[in-house]
ROTIGU-600404 format. One record per residue (C-alpha): residue number from 1; z, x, y. Coordinates in steps of 0.02 Angstrom, whole numbers, plus 50000, padded with zeros to 5 digits. Layout:
# ROTIGU-600404
<r n="NUM" z="Z" x="X" y="Y"/>
...
//
This chain:
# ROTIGU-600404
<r n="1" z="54404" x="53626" y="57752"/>
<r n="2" z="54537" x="53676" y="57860"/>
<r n="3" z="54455" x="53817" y="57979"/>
<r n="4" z="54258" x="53801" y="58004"/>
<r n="5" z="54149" x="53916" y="57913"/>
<r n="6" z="54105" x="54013" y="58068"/>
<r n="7" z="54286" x="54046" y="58113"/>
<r n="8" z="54329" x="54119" y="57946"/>
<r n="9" z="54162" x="54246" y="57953"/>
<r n="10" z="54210" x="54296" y="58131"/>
<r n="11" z="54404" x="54324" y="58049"/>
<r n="12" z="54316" x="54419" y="57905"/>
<r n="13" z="54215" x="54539" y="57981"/>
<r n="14" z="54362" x="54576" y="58100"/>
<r n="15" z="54480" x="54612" y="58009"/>
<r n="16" z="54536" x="54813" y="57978"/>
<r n="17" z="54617" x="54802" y="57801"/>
<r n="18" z="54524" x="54882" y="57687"/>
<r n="19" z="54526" x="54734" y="57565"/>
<r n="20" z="54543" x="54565" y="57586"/>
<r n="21" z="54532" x="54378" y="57512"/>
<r n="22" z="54505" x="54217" y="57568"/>
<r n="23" z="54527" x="54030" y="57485"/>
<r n="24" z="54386" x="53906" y="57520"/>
<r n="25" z="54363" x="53748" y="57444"/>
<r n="26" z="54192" x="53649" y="57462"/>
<r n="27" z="54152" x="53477" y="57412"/>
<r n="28" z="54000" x="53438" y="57272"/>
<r n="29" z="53833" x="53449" y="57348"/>
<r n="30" z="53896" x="53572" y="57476"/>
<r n="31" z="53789" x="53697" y="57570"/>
<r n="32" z="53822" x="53876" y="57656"/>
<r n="33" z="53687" x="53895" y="57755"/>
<r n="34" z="53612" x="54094" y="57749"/>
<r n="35" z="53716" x="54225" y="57830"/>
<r n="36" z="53796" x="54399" y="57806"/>
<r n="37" z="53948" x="54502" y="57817"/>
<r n="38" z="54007" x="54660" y="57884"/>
<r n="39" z="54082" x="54686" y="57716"/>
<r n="40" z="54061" x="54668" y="57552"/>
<r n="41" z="54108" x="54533" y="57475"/>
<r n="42" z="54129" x="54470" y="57285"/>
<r n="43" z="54082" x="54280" y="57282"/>
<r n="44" z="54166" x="54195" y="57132"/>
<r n="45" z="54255" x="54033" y="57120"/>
<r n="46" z="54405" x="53974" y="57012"/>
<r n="47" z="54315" x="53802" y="56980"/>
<r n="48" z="54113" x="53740" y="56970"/>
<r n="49" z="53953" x="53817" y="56972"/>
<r n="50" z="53883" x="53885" y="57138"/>
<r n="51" z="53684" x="53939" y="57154"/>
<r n="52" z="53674" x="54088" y="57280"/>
<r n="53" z="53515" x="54165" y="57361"/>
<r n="54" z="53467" x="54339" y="57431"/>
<r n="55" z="53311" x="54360" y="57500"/>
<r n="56" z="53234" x="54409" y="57330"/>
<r n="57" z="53357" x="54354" y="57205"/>
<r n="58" z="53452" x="54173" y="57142"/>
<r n="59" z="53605" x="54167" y="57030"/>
<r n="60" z="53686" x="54042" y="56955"/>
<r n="61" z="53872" x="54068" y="56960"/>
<r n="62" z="54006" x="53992" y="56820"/>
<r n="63" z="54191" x="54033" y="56858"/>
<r n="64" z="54192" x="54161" y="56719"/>
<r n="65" z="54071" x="54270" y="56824"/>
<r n="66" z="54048" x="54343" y="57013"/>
<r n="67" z="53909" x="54380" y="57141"/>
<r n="68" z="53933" x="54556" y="57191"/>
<r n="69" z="53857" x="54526" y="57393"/>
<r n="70" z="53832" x="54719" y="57471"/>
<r n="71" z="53872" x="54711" y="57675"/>
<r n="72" z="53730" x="54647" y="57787"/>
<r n="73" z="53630" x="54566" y="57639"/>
<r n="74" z="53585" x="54375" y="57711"/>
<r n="75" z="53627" x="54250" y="57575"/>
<r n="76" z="53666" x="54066" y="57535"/>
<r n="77" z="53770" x="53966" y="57437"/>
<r n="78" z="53728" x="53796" y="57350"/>
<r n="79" z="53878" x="53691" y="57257"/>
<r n="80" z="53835" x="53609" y="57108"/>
<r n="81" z="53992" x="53498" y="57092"/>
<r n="82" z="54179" x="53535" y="57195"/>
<r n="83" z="54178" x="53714" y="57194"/>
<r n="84" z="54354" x="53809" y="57239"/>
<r n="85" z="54305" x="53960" y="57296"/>
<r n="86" z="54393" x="54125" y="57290"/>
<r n="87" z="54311" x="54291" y="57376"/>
<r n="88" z="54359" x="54467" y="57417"/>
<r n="89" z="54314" x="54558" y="57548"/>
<r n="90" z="54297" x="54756" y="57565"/>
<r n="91" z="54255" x="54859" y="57720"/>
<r n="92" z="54111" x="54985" y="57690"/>
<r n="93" z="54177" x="55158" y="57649"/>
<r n="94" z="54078" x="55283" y="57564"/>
<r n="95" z="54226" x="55345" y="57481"/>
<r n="96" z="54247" x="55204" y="57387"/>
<r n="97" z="54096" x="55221" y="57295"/>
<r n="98" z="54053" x="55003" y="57290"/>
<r n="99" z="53879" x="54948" y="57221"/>
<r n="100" z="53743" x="54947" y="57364"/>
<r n="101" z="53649" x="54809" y="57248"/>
<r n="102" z="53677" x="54643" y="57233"/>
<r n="103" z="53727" x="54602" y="57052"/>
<r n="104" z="53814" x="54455" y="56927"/>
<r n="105" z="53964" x="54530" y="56861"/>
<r n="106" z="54089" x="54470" y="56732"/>
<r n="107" z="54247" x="54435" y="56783"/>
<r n="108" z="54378" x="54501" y="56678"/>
<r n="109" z="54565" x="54400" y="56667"/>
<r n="110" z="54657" x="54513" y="56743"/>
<r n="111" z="54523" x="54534" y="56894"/>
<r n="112" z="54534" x="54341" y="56924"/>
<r n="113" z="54703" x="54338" y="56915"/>
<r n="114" z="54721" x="54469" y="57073"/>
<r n="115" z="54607" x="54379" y="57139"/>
<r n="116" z="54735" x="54234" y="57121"/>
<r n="117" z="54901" x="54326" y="57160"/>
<r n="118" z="54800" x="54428" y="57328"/>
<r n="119" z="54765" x="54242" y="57403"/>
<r n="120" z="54956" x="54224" y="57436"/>
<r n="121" z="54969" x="54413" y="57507"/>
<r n="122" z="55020" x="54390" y="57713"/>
<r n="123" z="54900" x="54509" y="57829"/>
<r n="124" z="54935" x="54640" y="57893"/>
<r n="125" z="55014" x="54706" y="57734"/>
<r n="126" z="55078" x="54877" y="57741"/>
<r n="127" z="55008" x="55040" y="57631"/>
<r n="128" z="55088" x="55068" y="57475"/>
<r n="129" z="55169" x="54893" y="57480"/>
<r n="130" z="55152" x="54775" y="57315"/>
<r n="131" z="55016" x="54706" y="57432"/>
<r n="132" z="54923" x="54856" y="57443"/>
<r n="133" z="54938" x="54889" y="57260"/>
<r n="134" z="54870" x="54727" y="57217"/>
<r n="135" z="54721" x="54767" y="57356"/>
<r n="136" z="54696" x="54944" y="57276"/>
<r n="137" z="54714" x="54873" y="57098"/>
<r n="138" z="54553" x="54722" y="57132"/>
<r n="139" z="54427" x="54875" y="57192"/>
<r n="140" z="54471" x="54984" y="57016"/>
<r n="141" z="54407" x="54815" y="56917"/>
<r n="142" z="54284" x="54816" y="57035"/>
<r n="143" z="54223" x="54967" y="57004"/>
<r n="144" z="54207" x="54952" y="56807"/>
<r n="145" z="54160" x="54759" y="56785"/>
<r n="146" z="53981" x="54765" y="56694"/>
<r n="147" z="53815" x="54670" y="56751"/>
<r n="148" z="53752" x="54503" y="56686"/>
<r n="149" z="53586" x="54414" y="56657"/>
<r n="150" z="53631" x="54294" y="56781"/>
<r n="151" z="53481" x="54320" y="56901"/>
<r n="152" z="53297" x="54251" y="56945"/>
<r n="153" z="53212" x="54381" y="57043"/>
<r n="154" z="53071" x="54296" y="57168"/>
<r n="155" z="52900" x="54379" y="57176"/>
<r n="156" z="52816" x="54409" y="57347"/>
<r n="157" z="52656" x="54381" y="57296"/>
<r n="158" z="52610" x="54205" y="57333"/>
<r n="159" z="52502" x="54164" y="57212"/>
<r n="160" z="52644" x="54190" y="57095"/>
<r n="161" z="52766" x="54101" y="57190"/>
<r n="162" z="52647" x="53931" y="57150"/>
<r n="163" z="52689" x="53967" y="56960"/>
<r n="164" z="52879" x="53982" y="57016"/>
<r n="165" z="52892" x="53849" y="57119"/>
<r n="166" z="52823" x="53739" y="57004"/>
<r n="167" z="52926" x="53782" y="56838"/>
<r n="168" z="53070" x="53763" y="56968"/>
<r n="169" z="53035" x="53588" y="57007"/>
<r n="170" z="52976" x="53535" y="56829"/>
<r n="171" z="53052" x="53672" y="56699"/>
<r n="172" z="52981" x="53568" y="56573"/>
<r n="173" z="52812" x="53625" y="56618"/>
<r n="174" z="52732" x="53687" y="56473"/>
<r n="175" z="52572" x="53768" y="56556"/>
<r n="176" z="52514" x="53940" y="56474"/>
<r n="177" z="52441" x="54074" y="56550"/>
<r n="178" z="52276" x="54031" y="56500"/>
<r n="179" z="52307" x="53839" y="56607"/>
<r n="180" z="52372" x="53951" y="56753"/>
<r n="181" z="52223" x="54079" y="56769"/>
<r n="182" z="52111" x="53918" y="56774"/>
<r n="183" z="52188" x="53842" y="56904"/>
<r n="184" z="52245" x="54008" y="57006"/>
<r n="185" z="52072" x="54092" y="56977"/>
<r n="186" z="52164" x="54261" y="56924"/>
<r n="187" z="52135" x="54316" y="56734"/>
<r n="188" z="52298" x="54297" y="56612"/>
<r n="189" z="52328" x="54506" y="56622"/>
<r n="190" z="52325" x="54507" y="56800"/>
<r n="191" z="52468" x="54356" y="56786"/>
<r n="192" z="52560" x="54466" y="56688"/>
<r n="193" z="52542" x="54617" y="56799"/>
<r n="194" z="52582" x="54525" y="56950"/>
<r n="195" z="52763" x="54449" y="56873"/>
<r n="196" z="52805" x="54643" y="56810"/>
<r n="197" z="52778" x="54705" y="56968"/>
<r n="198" z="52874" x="54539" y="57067"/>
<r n="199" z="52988" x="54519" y="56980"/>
<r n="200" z="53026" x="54634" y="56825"/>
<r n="201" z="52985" x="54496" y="56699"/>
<r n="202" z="52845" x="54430" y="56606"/>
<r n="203" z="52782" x="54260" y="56616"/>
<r n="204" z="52865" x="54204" y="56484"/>
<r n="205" z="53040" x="54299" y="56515"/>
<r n="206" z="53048" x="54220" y="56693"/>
<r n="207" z="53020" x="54051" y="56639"/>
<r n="208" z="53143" x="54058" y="56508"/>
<r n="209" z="53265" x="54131" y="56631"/>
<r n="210" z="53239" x="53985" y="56734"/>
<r n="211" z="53243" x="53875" y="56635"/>
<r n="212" z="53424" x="53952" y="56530"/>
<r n="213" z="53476" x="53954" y="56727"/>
<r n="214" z="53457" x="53794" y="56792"/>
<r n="215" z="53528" x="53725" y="56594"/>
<r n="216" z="53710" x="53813" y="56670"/>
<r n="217" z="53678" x="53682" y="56810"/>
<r n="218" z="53660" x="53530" y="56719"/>
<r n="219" z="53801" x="53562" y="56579"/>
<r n="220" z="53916" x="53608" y="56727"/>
<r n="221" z="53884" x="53427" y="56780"/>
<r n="222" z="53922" x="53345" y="56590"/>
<r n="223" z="53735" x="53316" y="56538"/>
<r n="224" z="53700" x="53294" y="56371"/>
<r n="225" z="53632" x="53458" y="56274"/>
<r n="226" z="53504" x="53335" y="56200"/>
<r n="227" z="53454" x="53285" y="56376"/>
<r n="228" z="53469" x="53468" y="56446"/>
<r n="229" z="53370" x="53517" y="56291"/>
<r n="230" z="53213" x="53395" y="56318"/>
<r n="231" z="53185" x="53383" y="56520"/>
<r n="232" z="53196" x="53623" y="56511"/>
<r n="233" z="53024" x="53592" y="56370"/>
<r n="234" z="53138" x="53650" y="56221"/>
<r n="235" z="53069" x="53544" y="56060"/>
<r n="236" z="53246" x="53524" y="56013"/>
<r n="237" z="53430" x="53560" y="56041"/>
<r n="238" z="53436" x="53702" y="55919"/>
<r n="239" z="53310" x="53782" y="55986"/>
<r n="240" z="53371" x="53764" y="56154"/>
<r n="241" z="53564" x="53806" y="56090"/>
<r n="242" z="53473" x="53976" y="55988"/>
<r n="243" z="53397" x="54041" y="56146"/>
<r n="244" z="53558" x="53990" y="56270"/>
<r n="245" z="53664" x="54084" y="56127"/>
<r n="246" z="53545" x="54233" y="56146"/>
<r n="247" z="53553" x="54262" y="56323"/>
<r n="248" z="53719" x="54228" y="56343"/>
<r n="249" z="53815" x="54262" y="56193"/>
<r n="250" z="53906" x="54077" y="56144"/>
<r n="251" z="53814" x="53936" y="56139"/>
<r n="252" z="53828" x="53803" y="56282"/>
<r n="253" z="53956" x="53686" y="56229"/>
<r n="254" z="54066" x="53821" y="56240"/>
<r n="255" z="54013" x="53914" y="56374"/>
<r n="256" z="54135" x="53850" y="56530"/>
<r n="257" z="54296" x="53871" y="56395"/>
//
């Protein structure tokens, strides 16, 4: 990379244009370790998968969608494969009216090509410039793009964090409620109670969301779906390809098209 990652925040949070971009690109493997912005910032990359992480939240991030990071919120970035990163940056103003959640959003072609055509745009640039027009033209999209399921929320209880941890490092993990109230000592409906509250979710919804989330990972790499299919607990690739197609609309050969 050519400037260090702390040079570029310090750059970011500096500067007084309302909107701005910035081109990163990180090698596989790599790691952002936590930290925040003074501004908001839309995380998406032109190429690879990235995994970020909030406090309470993970997403899993194709190129065809965006993290949606509100000012101040500490988060982290893990690259699964070269990732060529592309993010915006927006100074806090209430009259802009920007989410104050973190969210997955979709990003639509003629967002990522802004994206693409603001990276070139010299700073300062002056107000109603092309520049600026480009700048004001990336917050309308922003402003509109809808939500996806592209999130694991993390309990704070930390009884269920054992169950999430573990389905985490083996998503193949089969265990029912009834296996995890023995070895927990909680009864199956307080389970259930706990993840609703945690997390939104039931049992069963968070560990299919884990597992759909971690599948992105793996075909992002080239696995097999076969492979991806077995080692996630699915008792075959259809049923694994019916479910990914259900969550996410196309099944996963396609999905990175």
């Amino acid at each position: 990379m050519l400037r260090s990652l702390d040079k570029l925040l310090i750059e970011i949070d500096e500067a007084a244009l309302m909107v701005i971009s910035s081109a990163t690109d990180y090698p596989a493997g790599c790691t952002i370790e936590p930290h925040s912005h003074k501004k908001h910032q839309l995380i998406h990359a032109i190429q690879g998968v990235m995994v970020v992480h909030s406090a309470m939240n993970q997403w899993t991030v194709p190129p065809s969608r965006g993290i949606w990071m509100p000012s101040g919120q500490i988060h982290s970035i893990r690259c699964v494969g070269p990732v060529k990163m592309r993010s915006v940056f927006v100074r806090p103003d209430g009259s802009l009216d920007m989410p104050t959640e973190s969210r997955a959003l979709r990003i639509s072609p003629l967002l990522r090509e802004l994206i693409q055509a603001s990276i070139a745009i010299a700073e300062p640039y002056e107000p109603d410039s092309r520049a600026s027009r480009v700048m004001g033209l990336i917050l309308d999209e922003l402003k509109v793009l809808p939500s996806l399921p592209l999130h694991l929320p993390h309990p704070s209880d930390e009884r269920i964090q054992i169950i999430c941890a573990t389905l985490q490092r083996d998503p193949g993990d089969g265990s029912t409620l009834s296996d995890w109230s023995a070895r927990l000592g909680l009864d199956e409906k307080t389970i259930q109670r706990l993840f609703q509250k945690g997390t939104g979710m039931t049992f069963g919804q968070w560990r299919q969301q884990a597992r759909l989330l971690l599948a992105l990972e793996r075909i992002a790499v080239g696995e097999k779906i076969i492979d991806i299919a077995g080692a996630l607990g699915y008792e075959s690739p259809s049923a694994f390809t019916t479910m990914f197609k259900k969550q996410f609309g196309t099944t996963p050969s396609n999905f990175f098209k």
